[in-house]
N, C-alpha and C positions, 0 to 999 in steps of 0.2 A: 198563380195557377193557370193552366192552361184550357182551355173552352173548344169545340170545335161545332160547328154550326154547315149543315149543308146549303147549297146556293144549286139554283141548275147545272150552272158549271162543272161544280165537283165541290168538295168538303174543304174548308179553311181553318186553320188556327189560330185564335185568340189570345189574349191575356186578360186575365181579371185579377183587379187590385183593389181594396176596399169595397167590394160586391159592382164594380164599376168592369163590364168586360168590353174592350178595345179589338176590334179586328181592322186593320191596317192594311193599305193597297191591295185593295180587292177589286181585278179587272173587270171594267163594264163594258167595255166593248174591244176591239183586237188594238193592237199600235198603230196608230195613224201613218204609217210611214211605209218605202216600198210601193206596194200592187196598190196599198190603201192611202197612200198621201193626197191630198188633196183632194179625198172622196169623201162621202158621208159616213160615217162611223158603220164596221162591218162588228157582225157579234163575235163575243170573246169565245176563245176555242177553251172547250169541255178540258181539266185534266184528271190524270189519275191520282191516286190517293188523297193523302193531306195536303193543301198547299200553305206555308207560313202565312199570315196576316200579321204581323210583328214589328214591323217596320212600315214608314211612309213610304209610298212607291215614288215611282218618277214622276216629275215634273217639267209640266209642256216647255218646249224652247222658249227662252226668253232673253232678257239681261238684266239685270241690276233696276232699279231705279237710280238715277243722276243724281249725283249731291247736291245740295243738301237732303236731301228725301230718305236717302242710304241708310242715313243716321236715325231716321225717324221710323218708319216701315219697315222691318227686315223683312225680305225675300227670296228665302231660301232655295236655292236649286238641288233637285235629286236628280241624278244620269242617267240616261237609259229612255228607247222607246216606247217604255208600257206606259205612256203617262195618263190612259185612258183610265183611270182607277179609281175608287173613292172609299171612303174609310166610316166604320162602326160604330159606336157609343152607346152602348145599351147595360141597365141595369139587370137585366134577365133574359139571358139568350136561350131562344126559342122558349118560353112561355109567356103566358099572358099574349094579350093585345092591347097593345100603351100605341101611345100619339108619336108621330114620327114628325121629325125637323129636317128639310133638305138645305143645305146651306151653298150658297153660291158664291164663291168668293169676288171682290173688284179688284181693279188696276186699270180703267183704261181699256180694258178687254185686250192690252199686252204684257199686263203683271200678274202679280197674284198666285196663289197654290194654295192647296187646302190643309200643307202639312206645315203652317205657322203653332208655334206655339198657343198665337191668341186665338186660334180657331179649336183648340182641345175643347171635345163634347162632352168633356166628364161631367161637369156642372150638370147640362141638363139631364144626360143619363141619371144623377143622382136625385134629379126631381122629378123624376119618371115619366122622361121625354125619350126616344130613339133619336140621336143626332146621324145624320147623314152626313159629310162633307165630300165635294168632287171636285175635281180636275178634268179643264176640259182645255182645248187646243186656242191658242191664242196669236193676238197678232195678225200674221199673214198665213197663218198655217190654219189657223180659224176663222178668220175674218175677212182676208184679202176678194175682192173680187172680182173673179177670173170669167171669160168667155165659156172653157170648157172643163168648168168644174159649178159641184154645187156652192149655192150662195150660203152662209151663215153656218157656217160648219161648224163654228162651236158650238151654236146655240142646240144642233141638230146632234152634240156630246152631250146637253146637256138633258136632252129629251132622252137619249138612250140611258143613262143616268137615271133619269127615272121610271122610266122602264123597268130596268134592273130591281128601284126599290117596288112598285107595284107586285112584280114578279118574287121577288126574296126577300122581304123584309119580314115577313112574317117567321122566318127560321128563326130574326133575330130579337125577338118581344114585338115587332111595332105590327102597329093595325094599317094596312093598303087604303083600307076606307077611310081614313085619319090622317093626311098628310098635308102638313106645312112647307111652303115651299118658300126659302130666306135667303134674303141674300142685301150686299149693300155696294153704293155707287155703282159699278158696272155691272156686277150681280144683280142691285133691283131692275138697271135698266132690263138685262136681259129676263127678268123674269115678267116686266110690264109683257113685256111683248110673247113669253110667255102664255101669259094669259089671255092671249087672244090669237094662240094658237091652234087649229084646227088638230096639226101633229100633237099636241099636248094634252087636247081634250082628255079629261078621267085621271088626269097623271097626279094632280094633286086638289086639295078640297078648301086651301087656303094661301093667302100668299100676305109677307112684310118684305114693305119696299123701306130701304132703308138709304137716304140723300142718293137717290137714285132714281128719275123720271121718268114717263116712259119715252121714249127717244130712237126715232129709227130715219134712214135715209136714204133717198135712191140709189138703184144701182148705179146710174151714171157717178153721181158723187161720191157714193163708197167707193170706187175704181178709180180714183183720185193718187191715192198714195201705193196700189201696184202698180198704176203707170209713173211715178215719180221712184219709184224701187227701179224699175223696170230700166229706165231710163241709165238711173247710176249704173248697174249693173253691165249694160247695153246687150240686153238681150229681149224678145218680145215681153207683152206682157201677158203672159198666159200661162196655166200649170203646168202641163208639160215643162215650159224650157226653165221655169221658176224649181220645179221637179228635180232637175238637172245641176243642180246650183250646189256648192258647200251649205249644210248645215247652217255654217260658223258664219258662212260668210252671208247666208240672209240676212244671217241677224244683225250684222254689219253694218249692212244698206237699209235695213229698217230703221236700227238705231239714230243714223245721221239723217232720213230722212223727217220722221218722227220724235226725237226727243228735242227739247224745248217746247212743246205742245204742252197743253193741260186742259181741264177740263172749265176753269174759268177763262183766260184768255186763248182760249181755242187754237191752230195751228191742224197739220196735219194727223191724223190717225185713224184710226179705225173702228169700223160703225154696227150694227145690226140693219141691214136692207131690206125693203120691201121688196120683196121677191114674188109675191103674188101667189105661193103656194104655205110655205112653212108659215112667212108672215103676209097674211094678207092685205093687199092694198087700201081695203073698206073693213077693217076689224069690226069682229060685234064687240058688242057691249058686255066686256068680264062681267060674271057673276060669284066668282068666289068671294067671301067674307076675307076684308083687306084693311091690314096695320101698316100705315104708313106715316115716314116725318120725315125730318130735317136737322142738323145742327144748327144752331143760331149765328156762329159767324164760318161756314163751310170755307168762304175762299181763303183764311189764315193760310192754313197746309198750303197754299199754292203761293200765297204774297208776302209772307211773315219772313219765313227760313233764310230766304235767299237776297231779304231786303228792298224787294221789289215794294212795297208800299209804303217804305222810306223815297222810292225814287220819282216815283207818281207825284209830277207837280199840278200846279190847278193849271198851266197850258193844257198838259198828256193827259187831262180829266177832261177839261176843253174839248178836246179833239176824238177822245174815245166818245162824247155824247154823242157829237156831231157826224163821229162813223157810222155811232149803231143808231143813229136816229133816235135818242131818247126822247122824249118831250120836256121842256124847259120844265113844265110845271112837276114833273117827276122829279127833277134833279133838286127846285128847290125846295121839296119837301123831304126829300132825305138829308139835303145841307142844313133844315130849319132841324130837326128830330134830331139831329147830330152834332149842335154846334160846336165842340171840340174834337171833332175825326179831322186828320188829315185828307189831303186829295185823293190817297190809296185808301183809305178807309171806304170813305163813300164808294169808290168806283166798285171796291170789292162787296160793299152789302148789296149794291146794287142788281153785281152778276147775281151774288148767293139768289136772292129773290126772283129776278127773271128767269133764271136759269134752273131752281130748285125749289123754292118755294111756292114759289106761285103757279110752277107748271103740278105740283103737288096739290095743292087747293083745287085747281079747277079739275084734277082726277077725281077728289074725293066727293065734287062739286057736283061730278056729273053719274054719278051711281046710284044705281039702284039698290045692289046687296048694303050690309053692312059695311062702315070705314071706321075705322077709329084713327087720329091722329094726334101726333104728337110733335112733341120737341126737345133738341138736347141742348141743355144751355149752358151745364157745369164747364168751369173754364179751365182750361190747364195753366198751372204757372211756368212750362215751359218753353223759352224759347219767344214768351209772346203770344204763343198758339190761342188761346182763349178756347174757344167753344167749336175747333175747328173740324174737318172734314177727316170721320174718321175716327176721332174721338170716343164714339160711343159704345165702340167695338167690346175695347176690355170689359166693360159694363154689363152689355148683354150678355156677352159668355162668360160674366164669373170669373174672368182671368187679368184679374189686376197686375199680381205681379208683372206679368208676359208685357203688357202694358206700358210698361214702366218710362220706356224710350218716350213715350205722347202725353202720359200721365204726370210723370213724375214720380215720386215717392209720398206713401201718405193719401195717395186717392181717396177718399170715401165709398167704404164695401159697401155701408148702409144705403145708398146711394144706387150700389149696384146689384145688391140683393132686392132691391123695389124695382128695377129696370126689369131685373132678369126673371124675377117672377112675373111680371106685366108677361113678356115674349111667353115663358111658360104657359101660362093661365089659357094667352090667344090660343097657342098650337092644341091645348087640352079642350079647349069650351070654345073656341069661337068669340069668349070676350077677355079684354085684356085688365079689365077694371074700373073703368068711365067711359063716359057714355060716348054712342056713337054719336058719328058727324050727323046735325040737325040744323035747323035755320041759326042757332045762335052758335056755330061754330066750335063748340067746343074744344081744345088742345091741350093733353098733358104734356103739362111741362118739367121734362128730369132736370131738376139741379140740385136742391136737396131733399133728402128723406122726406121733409114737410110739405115738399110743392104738390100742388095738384093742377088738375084743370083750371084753364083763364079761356074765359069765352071774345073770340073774334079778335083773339091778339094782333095789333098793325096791318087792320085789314084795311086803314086808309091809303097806306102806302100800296098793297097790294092793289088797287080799284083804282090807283095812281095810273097804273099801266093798260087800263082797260081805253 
């Protein structure tokens, strides 16, 4: 059946299937391309009559992720410059006021869309949640940092984005004053930083960071990989002549400069800047009520697949301590806690923790409002993956099957119906089920249906780094 729902813009079309009504690529702001490339997001132009909502709109320029990951991730592409869009999931369009979910998809802040099967809001809409999902510009087209353009222009989609839900989401059940704002790995990052937005202030009343820190970098260093673009290209490094350039062929020169990067053994890519206006150089101190965690072995997805931690000998462990200045006394308390990991084992728990865990802890360490944290530890038997980066996704949205590629066959729903009520519960009440973060640390722990909270899990290792 079909729904039709007003927005300022002009009136949209829906579908509703089992009282579950879905509105589909609805523009939040104009095409980033043209007059508006490489600017801040301009507002979406009014139209007349009904416009379809039935379909996932377009999806920002990107590419593929590199094998093995292709296998594991899909990331689908839709054509077309509307890709400024973001999509519906409401049990009751326009009545009531129910809790709203915005979701933020990751990749690196070069992958990702919100038209993945594993991102369908029907679950929550069915638990009477409004899911939101968006698309916003990525890469060099959102992130690159140019002289005579603005800095963090996705992030600045993603504010407009919620804009829109503040402004229209009431047409569609959800309450403005009720908003969760979710996202995972490049998602949470961008929503840490979010949260200490002055442009964002009001926009939403909650946020879950999901193996995503908050993490941001100068403008000199962010301008690291346009002028390495720049370079291949051989043209300057600025938006004008980048402006100038094939589509196709940005993507081109991004891709060779940027792929083989990741997010545990680092390489080139692209960042969220401190730009001193959107994201301030001296952030206050968030005050939203915050669910945030971890998976338990996040760098798999990066070292498992492609047999990178088969190839990590104790020399290449040797030498990565000795690059990143570990402390002897770190290394051998993860080698003593581990005495059967190979070389890539260790080096990889090591990253997950510096890199995600611990920069997690001292978030939740240093807040005022409410935190609740957690951890995902169920392991997949595919591939080796374990408890990897990413993992937890199916879970929270309810969408096992969609999963199946990271999961396997067989996941545990029970499993996912306790996760996914947790996220519920947060976006509706503010608690997710256990207690918040206090002196004894508490942590829920998802692996199965029976786990619960474990107080100050491997915080020796954690105080290893201090």
């Amino acid at each position: 059946m079909d729904l039709i729902a007003t927005t300022r813009q002009g009136k949209v079309r829906g579908r509703s299937h089992e009282g579950i009504a879905a509105f589909l690529g609805i523009p939040y702001a104009a095409p980033p391309f043209g007059a508006h490339r490489f600017r801040a997001p301009a507002p979406a132009e009014p139209w007349a009559g009904v416009r379809d909502a039935l379909e996932y709109g377009p999806t920002a320029p990107k590419r593929p992720y590199r094998p093995p990951l292709d296998r594991l991730i899909p990331d689908p592409s839709v054509p077309g410059d509307d890709c400024l869009n973001l999509n519906v999931w409401t049990p009751s369009a326009g009545e009531g006021r129910l809790p709203v979910m915005v979701w933020i998809h990751g990749g690196s802040l070069r992958n990702g869309s919100a038209s993945l099967p594993l991102y369908d809001g029907g679950a929550f809409a069915r638990d009477g949640v409004v899911l939101v999902s968006l698309n916003y510009r990525l890469g060099v087209e959102g992130f690159g940092v140019f002289p005579d353009a603005p800095d963090n222009r996705g992030l600045l989609d993603q504010i407009a984005a919620l804009t829109w839900v503040r402004d229209n989401i009431a047409a569609f059940g959800g309450d403005p004053a009720n908003v969760t704002v979710c996202g995972e790995s490049a998602g949470a990052i961008s929503i840490a930083a979010l949260m200490t937005s002055p442009a964002a202030a009001g926009l939403f009343h909650r946020a879950i960071l999901q193996s995503g820190p908050p993490h941001t970098t100068s403008r000199r260093a962010g301008a690291k990989t346009v002028r390495a673009m720049a370079r291949r290209l051989r043209i300057p490094a600025t938006a004008a002549a980048f402006a100038a350039v094939d589509r196709e062929l940005l993507l081109d020169a991004q891709a060779a400069v940027v792929d083989g990067s990741d997010p545990v053994r680092g390489g080139p890519g692209f960042h969220i800047v401190t730009d001193g206006d959107v994201v301030p150089a001296v952030p206050p101190l968030p005050e939203a009520d915050l669910l945030l965690g971890c998976n338990r072995e996040e760098y798999r997805l990066w070292f498992v697949p492609g047999g990178t931690v088969d190839r990590i000998s104790r020399l290449t462990l040797r030498l990565a301590l000795l690059k990143f200045r570990v402390p002897q006394r770190v290394a051998r308390l993860y080698r003593a806690t581990r005495p059967d990991a190979v070389p890539g084992e260790i080096l990889g728990e090591m990253a997950t923790d510096l890199l995600l865990r611990g920069p997690l802890n001292r978030l939740a360490d240093s807040r005022p409002a409410r935190t609740f944290v957690y951890e995902f530890r169920w392991r997949s038997p595919v591939m080796g993956l374990g408890a990897c980066h990413a993992l937890e996704l199916g879970f929270v949205f309810d969408t096992l099957p969609a999963a199946e590629d990271l999961t396997g066959p067989g996941a545990p729903q029970p499993l996912a119906d306790a996760m996914h009520r947790a996220w519920v519960d947060f976006a509706t009440t503010g608690r997710p089920g256990w207690s918040e973060w206090n002196a004894e640390r508490p942590v829920m722990v998802f692996d199965h249906p029976a786990a619960g909270p474990v107080l100050a899990p491997r915080d020796e290792e954690l105080r290893a780094w201090l």
